[in-house]
TIFI-402810 format. One record per residue (C-alpha): residue number from 1; x, y, z. Coordinates in nm, 3 decimals, m for minus. Layout:
NUM/X/Y/Z
...
// end
This chain:
1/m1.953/2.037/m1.118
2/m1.675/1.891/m1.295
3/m1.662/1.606/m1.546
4/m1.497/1.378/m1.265
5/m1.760/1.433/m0.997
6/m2.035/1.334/m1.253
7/m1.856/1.017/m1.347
8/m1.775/0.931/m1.027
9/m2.165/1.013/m0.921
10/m2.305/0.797/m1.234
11/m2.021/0.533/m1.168
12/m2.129/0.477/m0.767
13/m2.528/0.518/m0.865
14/m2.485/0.225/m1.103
15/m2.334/0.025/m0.832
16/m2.556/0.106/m0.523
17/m2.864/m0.004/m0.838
18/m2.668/m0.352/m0.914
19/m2.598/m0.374/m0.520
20/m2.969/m0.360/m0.400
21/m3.037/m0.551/m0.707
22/m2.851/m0.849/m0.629
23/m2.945/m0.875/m0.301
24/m3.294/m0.890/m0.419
25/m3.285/m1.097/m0.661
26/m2.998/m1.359/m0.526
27/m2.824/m1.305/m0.206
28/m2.667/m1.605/m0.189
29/m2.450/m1.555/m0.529
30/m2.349/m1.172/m0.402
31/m2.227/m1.366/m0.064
32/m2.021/m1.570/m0.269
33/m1.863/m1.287/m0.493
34/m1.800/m1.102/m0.184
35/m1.642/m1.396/m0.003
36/m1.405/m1.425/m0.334
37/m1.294/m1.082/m0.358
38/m1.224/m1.093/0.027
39/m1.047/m1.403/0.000
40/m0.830/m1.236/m0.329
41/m0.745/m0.933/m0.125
42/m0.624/m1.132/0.144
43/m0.404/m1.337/m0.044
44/m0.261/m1.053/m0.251
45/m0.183/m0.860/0.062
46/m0.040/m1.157/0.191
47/0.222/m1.197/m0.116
48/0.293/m0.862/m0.117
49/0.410/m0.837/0.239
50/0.606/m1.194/0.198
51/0.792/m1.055/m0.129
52/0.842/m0.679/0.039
53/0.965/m0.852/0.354
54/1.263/m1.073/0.171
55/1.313/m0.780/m0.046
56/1.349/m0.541/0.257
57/1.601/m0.747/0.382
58/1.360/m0.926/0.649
59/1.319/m0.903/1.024
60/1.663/m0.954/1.124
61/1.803/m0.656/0.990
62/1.479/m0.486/1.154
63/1.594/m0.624/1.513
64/1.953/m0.564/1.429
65/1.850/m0.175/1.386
66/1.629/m0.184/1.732
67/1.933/m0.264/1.912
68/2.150/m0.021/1.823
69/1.895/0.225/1.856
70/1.789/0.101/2.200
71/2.218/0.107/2.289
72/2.203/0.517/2.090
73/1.939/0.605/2.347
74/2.125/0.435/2.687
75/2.423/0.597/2.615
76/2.310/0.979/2.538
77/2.104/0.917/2.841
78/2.395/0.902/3.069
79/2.623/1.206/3.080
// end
């Protein structure tokens, strides 16, 4: 075994001991830290996409490219 697996196997022991731990002991506080991390995620995923999206050039250079594309395909379709 390498020196990764065993920190990664100490690392995800210690967590599944603090998970069942804190749903013991108080389930309503692990609800709330779950609902915050889930709401976090969400609203960095959220930015990210927005900021990508403008810097990508947005959706109408997306259609723009679907067009010609569709009018590529129509006309090597007919000899």
């Amino acid at each position: 075994m390498s020196i990764r697996t065993v920190v990664t196997s100490i690392i995800v022991a210690l967590a599944a001991i603090g998970l069942v731990s804190m749903m013991i002991t108080s389930p309503g506080q692990l609800l709330q830290q779950l609902m915050f991390a889930i709401v976090s995620v969400a609203i960095v995923i959220f930015l990210f996409r927005l900021f990508m999206r403008k810097r990508m050039g947005g959706n109408t250079e997306q259609r723009a490219y679907s067009k010609a594309v569709k009018q590529s395909k129509k006309k090597a379709s007919y000899p």
